[in-house]
Structure formats: structure tokens, C-alpha cells
N, C-alpha and C positions, 0 to 999 in steps of 0.2 A: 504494500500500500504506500506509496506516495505521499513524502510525509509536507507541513507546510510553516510559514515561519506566522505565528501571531503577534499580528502589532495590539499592541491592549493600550487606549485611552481612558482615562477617567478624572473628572471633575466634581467637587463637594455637591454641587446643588444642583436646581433645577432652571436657576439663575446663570450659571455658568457655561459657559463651552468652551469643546476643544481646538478652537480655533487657533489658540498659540501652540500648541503641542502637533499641529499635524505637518507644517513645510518640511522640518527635519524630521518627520518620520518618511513623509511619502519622499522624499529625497533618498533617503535609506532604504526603502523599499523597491524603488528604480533603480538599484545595484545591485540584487540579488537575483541568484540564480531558483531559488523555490520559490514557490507561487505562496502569495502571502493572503492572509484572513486576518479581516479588522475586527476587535470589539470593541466597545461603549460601554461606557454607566457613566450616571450620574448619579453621583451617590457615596457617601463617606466614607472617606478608608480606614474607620475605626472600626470596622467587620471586613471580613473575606467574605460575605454573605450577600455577593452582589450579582442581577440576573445575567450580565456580560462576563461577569468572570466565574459565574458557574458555567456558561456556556463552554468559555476554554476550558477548566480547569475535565469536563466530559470531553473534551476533543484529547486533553492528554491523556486522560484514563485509557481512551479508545486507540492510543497510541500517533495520534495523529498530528502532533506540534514539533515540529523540529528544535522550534528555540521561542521564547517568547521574547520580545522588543519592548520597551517601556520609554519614551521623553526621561522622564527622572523616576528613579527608585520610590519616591513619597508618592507617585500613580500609584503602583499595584499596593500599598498599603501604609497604617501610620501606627501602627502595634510592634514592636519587635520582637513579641511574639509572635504573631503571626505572618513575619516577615521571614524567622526564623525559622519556620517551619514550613515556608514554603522553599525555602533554598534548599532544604532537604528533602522537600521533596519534588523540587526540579533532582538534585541531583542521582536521586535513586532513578528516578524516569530516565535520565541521558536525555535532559532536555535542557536546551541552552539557555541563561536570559543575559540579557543585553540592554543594559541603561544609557540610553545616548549622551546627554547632559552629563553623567557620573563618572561616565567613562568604564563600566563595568562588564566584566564578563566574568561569569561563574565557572569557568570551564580550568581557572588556573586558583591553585591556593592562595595567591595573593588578592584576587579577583573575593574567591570566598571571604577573608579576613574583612574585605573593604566593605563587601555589603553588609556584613555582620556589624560593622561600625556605622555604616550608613541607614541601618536600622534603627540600631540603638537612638542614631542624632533625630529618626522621626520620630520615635516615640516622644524622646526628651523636646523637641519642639513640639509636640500637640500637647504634653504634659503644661506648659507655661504658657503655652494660649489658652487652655483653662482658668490655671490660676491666673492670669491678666482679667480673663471676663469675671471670674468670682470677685477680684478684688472692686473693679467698675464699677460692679451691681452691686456691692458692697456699700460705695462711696455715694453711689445713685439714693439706694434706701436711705440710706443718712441725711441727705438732700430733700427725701420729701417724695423722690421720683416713686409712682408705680409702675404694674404691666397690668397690659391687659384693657380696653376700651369702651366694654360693656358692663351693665350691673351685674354681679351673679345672678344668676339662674334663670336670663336673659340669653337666648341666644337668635341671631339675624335668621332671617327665611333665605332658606339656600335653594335657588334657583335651576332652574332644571341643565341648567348651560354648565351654570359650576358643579352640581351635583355628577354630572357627566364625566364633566373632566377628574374630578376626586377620582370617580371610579375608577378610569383608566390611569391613572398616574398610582393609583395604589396597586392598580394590575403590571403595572412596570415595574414595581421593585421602588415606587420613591419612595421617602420615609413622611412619616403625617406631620413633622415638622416643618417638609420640604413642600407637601401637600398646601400646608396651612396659609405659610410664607407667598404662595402662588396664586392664589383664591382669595387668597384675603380674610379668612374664615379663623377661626380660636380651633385650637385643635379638640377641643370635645365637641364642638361642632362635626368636627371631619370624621369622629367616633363614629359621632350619632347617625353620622350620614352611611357610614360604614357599615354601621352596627350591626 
């Protein structure tokens, strides 16, 4: 079976796109000799639990990924756990990955050390934009600031237009924060819409 390389894009939100991440990839892509397959998500890299990268991750089970591509190593995740456990298990597979921006390739020990450290620095940067937004919202509360725009146990009539779109965006894998953010809607709203 004719194996092929995956380029894997991913963005936090539903706000975002990959529009900076694609010139250097399809550039790299037009220098290769295997035929290449794109995934997508938008969606957090604080889970491996995303519907584009379950997609690849059944293409490698099935044996079919030669090497996977990433823009920068913080794409495919932001956990060094679960960065960490996917090096290992590219490497059990004999499946290549390749961070264009990082300059990485698993395929050499020094390659492996790098990502292991390039891991670690995502975690350690999502860990302190945490604590930046706790401290904020910290300083907010203090201030007087609240969240939130309607009275409890009030909530807006969601329209058949938005009710629509919740549906399929929660059928895509977005998360109901991402949902919320987009519609405009309180997320027990998007529950209840859900529900």
C-alpha cells in the first residue's frame, strides 16, 4: 500500500485560521516525492481529542502516513504529555514528523531530545497564559468588573439560524466555548440548545 506524507494544520478557535501556517507548508509539499493529505481542526491543543487528528492518527493505525508535517511543534499539541506520547508513538509506527519553523525531525536522537524540550516549553507557555488570565480576572473582580450580560435564569431566544449553526459546529468537534464565542449565546444556552 502506498504510503503518504500528512500535513496537519491547527488553530485554537473558530475565530482563527490557517492562513499563516499554509505558504511554507504547500511550499514543502511541492518538493516531495509522496503524495501528500491535509488535515484541519480548529480546536485546542490542550486534548489530542480532535476530529482532524483522529482522522490521521486512523490513517496511521491503518499504516498509511509516511511522516507527519506540522508549521511548528505547538500545532499538533500544548500538553507534554501528550506531546510525549505521541513521539512515541510516531516512533514505534516508523512514522516521520517534521516541524518546519523548529527545524525538527524525529528520525535522529538529537531530533528526539529537541522535541522533548520543545514540548516541555509548550506546556510551560500554556501553563503562564493561565496564570496571566487568572491573575487579570483576579485584578478585574477587584475593580468591580463582572461576566456575563444577562440576569440569571434569563436566557435570549435562540433562533433557528443560530440554533442550526450550534448544531453543526458541535457536530464538528468545536468546543461550546468556541460554540458560545461565535453565536453570541452564554454557554448554558448552547446546553440547553444541545441538551
Amino acid at each position: 500500500m502506498p504510503k503518504f506524507v500528512a500535513i496537519y494544520l491547527r488553530v485554537s478557535s473558530a475565530r482563527q485560521d490557517t492562513k499563516s501556517q499554509e505558504p511554507d507548508l504547500k511550499r514543502w509539499a511541492t518538493a516531495q516525492d509522496l503524495p501528500v493529505k491535509w488535515y484541519r481542526d480548529k480546536q485546542s491543543g490542550k486534548t489530542m481529542d480532535r476530529p482532524g487528528w483522529k482522522r490521521l492518527e486512523s490513517d496511521m493505525r491503518a499504516g498509511k502516513v509516511a511522516s507527519v508535517v506540522v508549521w511548528r511543534l505547538d500545532r499538533l499539541g500544548r500538553t507534554a504529555s501528550g506531546l510525549t506520547a505521541l513521539f512515541d508513538t510516531l516512533t514505534e509506527r516508523k512514522v516521520g514528523l517534521v516541524s518546519l519553523k523548529d527545524g525538527l525531525n524525529l528520525s535522529t536522537p538529537a531530533g528526539r531530545l529537541m522535541a522533548n524540550v520543545l514540548a516541555s516549553v509548550a506546556a510551560y507557555e500554556t501553563e503562564v497564559r493561565a496564570e496571566r488570565i487568572l491573575a487579570g480576572q483576579s485584578v478585574a473582580r477587584a475593580a468591580g468588573k463582572t461576566w456575563g450580560g444577562s440576569k440569571p435564569g434569563v436566557r435570549k431566544k435562540v433562533t433557528s439560524t443560530q440554533e442550526k449553526a450550534i448544531k453543526a459546529m458541535h457536530q464538528s468537534g468545536e468546543s461550546i466555548t468556541a460554540i458560545s464565542k461565535a453565536v453570541s449565546l452564554s454557554r448554558p444556552t448552547i446546553y440547553s440548545v444541545l441538551g
